[in-house]
N, CA, C and O atoms as a MOPAC input file, in Angstrom:
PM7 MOZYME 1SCF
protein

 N     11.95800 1     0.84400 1     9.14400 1
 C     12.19800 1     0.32400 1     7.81000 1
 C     11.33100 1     1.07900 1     6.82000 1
 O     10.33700 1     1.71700 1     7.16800 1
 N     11.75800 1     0.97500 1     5.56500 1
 C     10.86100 1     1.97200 1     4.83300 1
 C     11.00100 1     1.49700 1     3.19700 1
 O     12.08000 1     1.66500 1     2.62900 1
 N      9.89700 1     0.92300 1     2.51300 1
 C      9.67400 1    -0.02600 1     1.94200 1
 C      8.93200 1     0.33200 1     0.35300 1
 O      7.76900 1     0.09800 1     0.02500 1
 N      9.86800 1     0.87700 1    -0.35600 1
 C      9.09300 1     1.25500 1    -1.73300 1
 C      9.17200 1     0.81300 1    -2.90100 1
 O      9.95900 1    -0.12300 1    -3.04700 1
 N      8.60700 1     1.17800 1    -3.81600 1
 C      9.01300 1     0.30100 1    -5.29000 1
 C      8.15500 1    -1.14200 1    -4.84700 1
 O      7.14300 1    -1.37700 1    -4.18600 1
 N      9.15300 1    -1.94600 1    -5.59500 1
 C      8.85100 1    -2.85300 1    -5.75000 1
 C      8.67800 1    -4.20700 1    -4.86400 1
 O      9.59200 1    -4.39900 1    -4.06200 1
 N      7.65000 1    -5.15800 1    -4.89700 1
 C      7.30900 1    -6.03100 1    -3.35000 1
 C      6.66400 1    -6.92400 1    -3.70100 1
 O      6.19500 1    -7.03200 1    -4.83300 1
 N      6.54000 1    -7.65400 1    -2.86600 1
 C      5.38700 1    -8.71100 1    -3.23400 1
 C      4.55400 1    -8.85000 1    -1.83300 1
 O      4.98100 1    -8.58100 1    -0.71100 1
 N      3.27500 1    -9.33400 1    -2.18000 1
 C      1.99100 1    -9.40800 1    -1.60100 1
 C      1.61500 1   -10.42800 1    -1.23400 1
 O      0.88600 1   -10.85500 1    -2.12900 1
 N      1.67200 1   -11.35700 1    -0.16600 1
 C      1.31400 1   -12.71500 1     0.19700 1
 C      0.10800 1   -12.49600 1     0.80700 1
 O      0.12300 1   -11.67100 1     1.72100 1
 N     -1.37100 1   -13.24200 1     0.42500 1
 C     -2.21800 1   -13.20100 1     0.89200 1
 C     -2.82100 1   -14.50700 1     1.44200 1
 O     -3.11400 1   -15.15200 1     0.43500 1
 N     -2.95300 1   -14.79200 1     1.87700 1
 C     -3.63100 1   -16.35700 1     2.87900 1
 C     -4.81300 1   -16.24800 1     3.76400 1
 O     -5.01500 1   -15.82200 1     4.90100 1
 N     -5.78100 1   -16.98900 1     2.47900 1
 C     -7.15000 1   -16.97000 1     3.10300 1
 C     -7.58200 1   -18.46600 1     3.54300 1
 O     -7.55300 1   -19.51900 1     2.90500 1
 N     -8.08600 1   -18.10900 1     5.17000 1
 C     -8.21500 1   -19.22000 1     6.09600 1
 C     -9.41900 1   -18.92900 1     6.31600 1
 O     -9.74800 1   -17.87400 1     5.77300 1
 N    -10.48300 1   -19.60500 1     7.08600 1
 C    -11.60100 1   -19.90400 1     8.28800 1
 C    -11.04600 1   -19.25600 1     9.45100 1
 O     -9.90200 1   -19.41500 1     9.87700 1
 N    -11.86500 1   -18.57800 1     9.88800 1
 C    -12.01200 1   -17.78600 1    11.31900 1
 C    -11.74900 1   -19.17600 1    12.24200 1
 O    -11.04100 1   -18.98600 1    13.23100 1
 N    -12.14800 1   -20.29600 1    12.07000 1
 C    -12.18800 1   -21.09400 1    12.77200 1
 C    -10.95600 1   -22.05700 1    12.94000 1
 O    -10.87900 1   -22.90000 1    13.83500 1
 N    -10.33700 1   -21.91400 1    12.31600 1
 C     -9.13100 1   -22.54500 1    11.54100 1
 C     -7.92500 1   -22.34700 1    12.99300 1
 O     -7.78200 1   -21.21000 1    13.44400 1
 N     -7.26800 1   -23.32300 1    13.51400 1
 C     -6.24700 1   -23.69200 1    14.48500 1
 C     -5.13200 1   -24.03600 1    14.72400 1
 O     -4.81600 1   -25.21600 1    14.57700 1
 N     -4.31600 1   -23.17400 1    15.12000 1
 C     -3.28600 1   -23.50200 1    15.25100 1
 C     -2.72400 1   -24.66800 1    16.60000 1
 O     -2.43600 1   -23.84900 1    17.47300 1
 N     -2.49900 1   -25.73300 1    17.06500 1
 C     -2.28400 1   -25.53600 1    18.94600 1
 C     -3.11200 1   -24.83800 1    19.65200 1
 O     -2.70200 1   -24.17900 1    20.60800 1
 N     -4.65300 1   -24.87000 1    19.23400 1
 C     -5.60200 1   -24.16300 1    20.40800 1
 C     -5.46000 1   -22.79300 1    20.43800 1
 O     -5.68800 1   -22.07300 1    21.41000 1
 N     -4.97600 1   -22.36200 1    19.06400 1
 C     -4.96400 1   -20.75100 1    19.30400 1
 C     -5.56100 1   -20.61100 1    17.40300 1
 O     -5.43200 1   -21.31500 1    16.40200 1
 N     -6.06100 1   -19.61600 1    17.65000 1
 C     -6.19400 1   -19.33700 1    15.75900 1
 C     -4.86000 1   -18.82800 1    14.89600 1
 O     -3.93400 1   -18.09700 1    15.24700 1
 N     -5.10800 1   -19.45400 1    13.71800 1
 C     -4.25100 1   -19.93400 1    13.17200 1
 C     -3.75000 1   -18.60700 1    12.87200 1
 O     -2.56300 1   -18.30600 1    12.99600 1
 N     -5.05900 1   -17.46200 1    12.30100 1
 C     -4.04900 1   -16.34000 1    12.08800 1
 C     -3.24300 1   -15.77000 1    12.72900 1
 O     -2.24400 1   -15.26200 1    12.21800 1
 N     -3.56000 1   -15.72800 1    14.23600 1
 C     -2.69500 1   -15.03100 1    14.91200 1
 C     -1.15800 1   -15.70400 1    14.95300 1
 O     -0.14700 1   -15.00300 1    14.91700 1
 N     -1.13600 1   -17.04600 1    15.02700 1
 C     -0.12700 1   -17.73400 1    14.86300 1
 C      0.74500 1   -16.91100 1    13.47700 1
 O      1.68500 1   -16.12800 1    13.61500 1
 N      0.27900 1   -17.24000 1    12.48900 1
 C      0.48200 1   -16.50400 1    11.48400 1
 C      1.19300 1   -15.43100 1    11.16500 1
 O      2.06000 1   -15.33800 1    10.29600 1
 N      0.64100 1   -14.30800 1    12.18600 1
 C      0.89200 1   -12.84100 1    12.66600 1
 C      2.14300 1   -13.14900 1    13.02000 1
 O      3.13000 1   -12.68600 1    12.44800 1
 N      2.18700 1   -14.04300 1    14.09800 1
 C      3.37900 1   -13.76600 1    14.96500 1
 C      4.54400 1   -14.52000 1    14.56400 1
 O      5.62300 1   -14.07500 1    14.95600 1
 N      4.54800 1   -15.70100 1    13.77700 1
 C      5.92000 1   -16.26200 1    12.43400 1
 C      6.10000 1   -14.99600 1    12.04400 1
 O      7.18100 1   -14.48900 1    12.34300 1
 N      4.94700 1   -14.04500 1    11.16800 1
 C      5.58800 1   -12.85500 1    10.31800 1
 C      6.25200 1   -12.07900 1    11.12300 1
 O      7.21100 1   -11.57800 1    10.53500 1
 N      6.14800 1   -11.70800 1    12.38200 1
 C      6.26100 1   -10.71100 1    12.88200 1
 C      8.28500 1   -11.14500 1    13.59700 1
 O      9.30500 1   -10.45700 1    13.56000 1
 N      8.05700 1   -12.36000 1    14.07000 1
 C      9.44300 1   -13.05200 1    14.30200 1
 C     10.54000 1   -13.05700 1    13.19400 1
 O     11.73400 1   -12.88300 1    13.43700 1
 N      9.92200 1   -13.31300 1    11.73000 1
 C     11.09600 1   -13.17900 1    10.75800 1
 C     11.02600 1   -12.25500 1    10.07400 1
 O     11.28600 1   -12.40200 1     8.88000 1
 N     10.67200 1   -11.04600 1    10.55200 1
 C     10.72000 1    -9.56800 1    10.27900 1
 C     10.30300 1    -8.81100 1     9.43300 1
 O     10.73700 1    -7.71500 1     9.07800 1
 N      9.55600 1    -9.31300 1     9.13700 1
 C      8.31700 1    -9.26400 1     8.15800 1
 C      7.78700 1    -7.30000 1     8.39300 1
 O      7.30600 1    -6.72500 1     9.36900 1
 N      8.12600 1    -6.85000 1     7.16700 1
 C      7.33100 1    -5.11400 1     7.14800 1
 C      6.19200 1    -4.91200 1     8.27100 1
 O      6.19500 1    -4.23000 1     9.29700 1
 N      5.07400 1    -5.87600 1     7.61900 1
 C      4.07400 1    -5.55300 1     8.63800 1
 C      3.07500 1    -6.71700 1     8.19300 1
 O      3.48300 1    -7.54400 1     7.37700 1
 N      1.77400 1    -6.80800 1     8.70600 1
 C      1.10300 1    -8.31000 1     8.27700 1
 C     -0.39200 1    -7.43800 1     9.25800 1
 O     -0.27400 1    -6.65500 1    10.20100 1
 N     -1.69900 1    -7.94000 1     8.60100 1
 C     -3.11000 1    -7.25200 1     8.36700 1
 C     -3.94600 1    -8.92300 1     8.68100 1
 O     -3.83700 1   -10.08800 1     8.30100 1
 N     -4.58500 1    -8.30200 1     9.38600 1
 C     -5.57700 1    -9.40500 1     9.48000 1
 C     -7.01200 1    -9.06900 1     9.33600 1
 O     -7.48100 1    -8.35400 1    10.22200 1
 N     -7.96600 1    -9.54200 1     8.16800 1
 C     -8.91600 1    -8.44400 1     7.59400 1
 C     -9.57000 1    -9.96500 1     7.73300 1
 O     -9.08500 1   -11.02500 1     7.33700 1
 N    -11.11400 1    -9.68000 1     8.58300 1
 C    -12.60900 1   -10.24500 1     8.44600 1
 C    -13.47900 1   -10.31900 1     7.31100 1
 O    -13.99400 1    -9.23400 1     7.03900 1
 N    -13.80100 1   -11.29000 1     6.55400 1
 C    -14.70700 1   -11.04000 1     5.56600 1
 C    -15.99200 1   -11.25800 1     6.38700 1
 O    -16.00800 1   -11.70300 1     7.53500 1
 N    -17.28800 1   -10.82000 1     5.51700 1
 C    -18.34200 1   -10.51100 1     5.80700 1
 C    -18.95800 1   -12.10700 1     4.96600 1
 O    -20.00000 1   -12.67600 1     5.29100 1
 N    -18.13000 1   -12.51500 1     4.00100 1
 C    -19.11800 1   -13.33100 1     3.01200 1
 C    -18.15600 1   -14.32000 1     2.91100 1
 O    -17.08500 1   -14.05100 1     3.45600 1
 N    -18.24600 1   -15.33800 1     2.38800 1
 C    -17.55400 1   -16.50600 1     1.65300 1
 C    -17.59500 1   -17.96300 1     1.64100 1
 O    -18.14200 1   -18.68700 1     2.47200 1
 N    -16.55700 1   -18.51200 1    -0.03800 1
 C    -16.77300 1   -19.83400 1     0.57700 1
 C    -15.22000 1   -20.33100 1    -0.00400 1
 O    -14.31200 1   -19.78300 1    -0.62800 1
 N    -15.47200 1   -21.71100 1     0.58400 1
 C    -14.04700 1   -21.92300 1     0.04400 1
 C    -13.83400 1   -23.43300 1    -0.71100 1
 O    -14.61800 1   -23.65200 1    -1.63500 1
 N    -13.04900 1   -24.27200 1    -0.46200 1
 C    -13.45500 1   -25.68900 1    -0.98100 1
 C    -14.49800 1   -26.35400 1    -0.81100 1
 O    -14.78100 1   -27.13100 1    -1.72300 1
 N    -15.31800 1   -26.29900 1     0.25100 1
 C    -16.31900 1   -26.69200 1     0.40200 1
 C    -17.67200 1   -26.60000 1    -0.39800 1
 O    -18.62700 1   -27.31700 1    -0.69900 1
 N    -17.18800 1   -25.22900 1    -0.58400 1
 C    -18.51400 1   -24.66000 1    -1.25000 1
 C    -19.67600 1   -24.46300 1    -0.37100 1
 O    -20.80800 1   -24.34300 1    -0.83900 1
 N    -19.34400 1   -24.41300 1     1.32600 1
 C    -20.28000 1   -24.10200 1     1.90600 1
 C    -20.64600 1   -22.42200 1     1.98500 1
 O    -19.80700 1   -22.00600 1     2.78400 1
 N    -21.03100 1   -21.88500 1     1.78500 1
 C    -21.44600 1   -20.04600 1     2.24200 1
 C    -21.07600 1   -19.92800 1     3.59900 1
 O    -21.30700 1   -20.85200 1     4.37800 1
 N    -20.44200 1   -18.73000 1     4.01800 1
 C    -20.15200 1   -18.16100 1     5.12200 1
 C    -20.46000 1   -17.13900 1     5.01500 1
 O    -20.32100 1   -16.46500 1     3.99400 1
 N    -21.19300 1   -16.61400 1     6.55700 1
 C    -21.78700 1   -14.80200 1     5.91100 1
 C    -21.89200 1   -14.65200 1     7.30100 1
 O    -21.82700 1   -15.56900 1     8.11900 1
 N    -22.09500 1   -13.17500 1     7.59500 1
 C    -22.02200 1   -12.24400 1     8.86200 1
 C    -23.53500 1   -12.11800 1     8.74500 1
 O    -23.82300 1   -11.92400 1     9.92600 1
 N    -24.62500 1   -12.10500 1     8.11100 1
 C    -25.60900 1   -11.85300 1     7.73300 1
 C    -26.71600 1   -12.04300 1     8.96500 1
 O    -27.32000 1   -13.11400 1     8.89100 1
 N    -26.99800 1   -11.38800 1     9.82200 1
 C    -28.06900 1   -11.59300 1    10.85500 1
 C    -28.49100 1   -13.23300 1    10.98300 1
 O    -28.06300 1   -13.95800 1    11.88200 1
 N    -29.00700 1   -13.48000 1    10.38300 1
 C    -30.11900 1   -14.80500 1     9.85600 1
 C    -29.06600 1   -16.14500 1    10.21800 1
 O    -29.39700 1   -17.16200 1    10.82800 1
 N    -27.59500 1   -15.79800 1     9.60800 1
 C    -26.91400 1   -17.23000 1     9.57500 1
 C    -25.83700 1   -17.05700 1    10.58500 1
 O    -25.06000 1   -18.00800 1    10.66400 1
 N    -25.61000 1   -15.98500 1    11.42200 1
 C    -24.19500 1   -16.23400 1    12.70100 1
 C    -23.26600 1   -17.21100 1    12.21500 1
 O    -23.13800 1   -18.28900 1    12.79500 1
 N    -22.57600 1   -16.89300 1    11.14000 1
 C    -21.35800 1   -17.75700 1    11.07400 1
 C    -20.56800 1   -18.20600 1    11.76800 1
 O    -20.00300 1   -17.15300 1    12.06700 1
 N    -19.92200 1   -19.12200 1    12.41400 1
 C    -18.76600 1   -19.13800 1    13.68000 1
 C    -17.83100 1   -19.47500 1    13.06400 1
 O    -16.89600 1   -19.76000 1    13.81100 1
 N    -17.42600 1   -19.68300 1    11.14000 1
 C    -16.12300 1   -19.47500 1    10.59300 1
 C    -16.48800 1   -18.61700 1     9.01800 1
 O    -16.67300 1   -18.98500 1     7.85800 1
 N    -16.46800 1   -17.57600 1     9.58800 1
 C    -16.22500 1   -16.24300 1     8.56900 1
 C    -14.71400 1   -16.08900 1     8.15100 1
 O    -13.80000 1   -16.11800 1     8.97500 1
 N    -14.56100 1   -15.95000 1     7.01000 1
 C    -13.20500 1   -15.34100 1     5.96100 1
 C    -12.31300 1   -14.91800 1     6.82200 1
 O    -12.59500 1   -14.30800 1     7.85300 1
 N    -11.06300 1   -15.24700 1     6.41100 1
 C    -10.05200 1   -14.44100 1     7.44800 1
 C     -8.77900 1   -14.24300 1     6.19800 1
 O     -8.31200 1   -15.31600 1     5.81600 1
 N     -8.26800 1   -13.14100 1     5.62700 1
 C     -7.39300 1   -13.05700 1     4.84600 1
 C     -6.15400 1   -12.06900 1     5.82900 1
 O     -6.39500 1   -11.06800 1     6.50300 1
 N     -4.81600 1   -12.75300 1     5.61900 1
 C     -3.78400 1   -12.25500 1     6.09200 1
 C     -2.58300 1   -11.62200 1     5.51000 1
 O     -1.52600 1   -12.25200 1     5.53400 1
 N     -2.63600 1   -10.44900 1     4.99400 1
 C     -2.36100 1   -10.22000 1     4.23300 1
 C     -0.58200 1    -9.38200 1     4.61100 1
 O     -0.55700 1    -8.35500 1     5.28800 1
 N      0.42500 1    -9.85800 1     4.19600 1
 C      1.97900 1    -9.29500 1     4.42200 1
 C      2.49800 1    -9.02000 1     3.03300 1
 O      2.14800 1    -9.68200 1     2.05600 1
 N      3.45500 1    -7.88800 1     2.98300 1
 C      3.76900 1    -7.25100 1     1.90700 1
 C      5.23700 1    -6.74000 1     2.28600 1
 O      5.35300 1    -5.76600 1     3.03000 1
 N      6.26200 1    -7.34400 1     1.81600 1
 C      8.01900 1    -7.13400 1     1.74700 1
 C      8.18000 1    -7.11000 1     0.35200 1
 O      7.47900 1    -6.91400 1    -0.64100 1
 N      9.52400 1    -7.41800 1     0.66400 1
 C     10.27000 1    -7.60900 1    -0.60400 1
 C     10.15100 1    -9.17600 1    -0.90400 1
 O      9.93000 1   -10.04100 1    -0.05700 1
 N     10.34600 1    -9.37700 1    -2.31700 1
 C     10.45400 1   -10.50000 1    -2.88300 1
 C     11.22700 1   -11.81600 1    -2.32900 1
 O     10.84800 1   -12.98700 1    -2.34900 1
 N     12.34100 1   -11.29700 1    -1.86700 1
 C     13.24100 1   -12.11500 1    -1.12400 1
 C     12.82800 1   -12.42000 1     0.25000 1
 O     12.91200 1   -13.61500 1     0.53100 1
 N     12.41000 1   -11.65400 1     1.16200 1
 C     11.77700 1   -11.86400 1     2.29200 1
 C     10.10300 1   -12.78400 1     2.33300 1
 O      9.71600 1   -13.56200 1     3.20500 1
 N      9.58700 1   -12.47000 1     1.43100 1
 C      8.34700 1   -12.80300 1     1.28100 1
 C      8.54400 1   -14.30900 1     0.96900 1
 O      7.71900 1   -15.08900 1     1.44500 1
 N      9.53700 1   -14.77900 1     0.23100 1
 C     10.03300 1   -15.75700 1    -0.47500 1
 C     10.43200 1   -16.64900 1     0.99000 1
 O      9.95200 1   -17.74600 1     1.27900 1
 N     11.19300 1   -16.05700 1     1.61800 1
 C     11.97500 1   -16.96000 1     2.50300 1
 C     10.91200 1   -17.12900 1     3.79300 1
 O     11.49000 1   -17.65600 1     4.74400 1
 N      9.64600 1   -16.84700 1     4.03800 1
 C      8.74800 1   -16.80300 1     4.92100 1
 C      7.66600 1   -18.29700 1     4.24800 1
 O      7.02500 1   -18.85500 1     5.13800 1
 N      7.54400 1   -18.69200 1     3.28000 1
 C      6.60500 1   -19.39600 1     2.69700 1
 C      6.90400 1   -20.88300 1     2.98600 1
 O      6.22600 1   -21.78600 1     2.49800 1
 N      7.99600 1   -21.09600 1     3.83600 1
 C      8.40400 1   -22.35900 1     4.08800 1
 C      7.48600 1   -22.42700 1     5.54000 1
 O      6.58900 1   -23.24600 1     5.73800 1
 N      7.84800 1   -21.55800 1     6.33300 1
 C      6.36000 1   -21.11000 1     7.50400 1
 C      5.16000 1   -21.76900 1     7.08100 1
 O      4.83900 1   -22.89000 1     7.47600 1
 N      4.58400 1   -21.16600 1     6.38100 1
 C      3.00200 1   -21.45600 1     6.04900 1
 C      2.88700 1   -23.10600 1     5.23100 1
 O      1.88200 1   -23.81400 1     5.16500 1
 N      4.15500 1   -23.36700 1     4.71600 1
 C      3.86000 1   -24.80200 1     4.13300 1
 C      3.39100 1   -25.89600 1     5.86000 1
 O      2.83400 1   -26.97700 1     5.67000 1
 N      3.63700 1   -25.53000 1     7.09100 1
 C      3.98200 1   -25.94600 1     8.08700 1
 C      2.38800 1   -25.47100 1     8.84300 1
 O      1.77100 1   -26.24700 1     9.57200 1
 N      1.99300 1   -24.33400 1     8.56700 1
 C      0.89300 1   -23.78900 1     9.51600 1
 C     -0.17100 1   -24.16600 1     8.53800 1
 O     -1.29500 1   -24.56900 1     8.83800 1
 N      0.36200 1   -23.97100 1     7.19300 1
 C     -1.71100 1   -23.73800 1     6.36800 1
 C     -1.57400 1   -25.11600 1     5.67300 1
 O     -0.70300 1   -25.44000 1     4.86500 1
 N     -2.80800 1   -26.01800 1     6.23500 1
 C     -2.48100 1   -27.46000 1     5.62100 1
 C     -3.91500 1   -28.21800 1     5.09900 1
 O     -4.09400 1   -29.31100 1     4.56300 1
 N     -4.98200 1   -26.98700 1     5.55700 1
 C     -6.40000 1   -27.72000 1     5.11600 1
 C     -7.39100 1   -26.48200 1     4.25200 1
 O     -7.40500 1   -25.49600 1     4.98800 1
 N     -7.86800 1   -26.31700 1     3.50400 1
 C     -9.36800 1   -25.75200 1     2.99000 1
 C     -8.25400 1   -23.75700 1     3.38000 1
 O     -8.64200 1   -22.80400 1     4.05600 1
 N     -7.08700 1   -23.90600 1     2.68800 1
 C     -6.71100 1   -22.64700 1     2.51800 1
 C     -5.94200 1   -22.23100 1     1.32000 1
 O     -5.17400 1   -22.95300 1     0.68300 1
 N     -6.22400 1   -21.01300 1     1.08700 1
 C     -5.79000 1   -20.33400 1    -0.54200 1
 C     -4.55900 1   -19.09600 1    -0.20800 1
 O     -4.78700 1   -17.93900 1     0.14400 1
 N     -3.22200 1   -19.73100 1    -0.43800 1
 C     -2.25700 1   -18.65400 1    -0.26000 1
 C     -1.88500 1   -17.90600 1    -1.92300 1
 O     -1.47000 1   -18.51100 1    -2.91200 1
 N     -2.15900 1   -16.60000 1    -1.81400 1
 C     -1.53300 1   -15.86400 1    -2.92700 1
 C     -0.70200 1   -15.31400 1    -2.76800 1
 O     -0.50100 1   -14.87900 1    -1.63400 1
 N      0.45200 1   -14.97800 1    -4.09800 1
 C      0.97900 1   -14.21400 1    -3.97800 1
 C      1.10000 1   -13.52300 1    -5.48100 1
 O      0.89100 1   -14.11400 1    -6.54100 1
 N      1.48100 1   -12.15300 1    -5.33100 1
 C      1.52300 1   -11.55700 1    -6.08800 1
 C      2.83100 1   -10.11000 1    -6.50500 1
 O      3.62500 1    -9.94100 1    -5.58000 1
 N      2.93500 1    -9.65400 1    -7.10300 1
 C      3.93600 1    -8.66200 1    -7.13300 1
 C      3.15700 1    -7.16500 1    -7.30000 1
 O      2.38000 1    -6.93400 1    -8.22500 1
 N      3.50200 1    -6.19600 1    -6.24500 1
 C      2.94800 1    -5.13300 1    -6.11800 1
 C      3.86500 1    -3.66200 1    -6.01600 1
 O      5.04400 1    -3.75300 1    -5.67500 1
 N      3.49800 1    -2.82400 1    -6.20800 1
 C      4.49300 1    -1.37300 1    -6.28900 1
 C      4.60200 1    -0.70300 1    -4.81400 1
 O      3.76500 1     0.19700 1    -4.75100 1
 N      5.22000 1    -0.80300 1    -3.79600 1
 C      4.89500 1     0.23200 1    -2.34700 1
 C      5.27100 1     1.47900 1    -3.46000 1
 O      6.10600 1     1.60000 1    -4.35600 1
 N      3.92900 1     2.53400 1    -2.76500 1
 C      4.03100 1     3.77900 1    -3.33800 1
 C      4.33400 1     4.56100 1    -2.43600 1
 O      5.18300 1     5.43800 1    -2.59800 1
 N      3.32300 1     4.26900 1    -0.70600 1
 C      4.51800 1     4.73900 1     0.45400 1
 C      3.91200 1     3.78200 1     2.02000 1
 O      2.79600 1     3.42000 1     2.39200 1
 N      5.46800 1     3.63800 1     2.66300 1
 C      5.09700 1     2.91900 1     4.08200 1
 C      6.32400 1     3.40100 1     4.74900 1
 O      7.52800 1     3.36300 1     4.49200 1
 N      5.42700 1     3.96700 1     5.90000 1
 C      6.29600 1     4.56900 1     6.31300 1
 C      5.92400 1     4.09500 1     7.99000 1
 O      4.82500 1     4.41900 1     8.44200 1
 N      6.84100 1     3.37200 1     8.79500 1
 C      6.93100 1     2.89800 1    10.16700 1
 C      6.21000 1     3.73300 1    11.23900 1
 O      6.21600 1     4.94600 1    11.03200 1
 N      5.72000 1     3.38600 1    12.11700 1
 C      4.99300 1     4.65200 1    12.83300 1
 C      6.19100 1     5.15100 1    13.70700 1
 O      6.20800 1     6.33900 1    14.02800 1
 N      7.42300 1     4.12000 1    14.20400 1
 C      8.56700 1     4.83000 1    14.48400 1
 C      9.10600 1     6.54200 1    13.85700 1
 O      9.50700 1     7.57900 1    14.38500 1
 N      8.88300 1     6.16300 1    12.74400 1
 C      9.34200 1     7.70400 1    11.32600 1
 C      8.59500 1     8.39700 1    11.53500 1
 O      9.00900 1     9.55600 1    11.54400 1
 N      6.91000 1     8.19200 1    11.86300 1
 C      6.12200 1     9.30500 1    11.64700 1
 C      5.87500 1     9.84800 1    12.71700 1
 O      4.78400 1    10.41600 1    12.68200 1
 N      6.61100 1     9.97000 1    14.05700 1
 C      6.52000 1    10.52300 1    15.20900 1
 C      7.81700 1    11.10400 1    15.12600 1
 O      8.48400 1    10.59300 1    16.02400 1
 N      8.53200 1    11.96600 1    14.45100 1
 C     10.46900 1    12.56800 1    14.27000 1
 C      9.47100 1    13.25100 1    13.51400 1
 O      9.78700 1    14.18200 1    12.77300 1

């Protein structure tokens, strides 16, 4: 698939600690996107944060966090991105921040394409 112009950006920031059925939630996450065919989907560690709580979370020697930042970040088209958000009304239900936004693909290219 090969994905340019114009898209949108769903970002959903959870707790490392955060559960799906005894599995973490992002990966759960991953794998809804990955089932309704979703471009591609990123699962990026923060080092710092906080969230409703207002408690601090940090990687920082001193404090060993055991729920550090977890942002999941998938990027389609508008229509796809759109029809995936009924998913997450179902998975993300406590102390989480889903964005979305509209973004330009300038280039993505499948690793299928980049081996031809």
């Amino acid at each position: 698939m090969a994905l340019t112009g114009a898209a949108q950006r769903l970002t959903i920031l959870i707790g490392e600690s955060d559960q799906w059925h005894h599995r973490p939630l992002y990966a759960e996450i991953v794998r809804r996107a990955h089932q309704s065919g979703m471009a591609g989907a990123s699962v990026l560690r923060g080092i710092e944060g906080f969230g409703p709580s207002s408690h601090i979370h940090t990687a920082r020697l001193l404090s060993l966090s055991q729920d550090l930042p977890i942002a999941i970040i998938i990027v389609d088209s508008a229509e796809r991105i759109r029809g995936f958000l009924p998913e997450l009304d179902v998975l993300v239900t406590d102390g989480a921040l889903v964005i979305l936004d509209d973004v330009e693909v300038i280039k993505y290219v499948g690793r299928w394409q980049a081996s031809r």
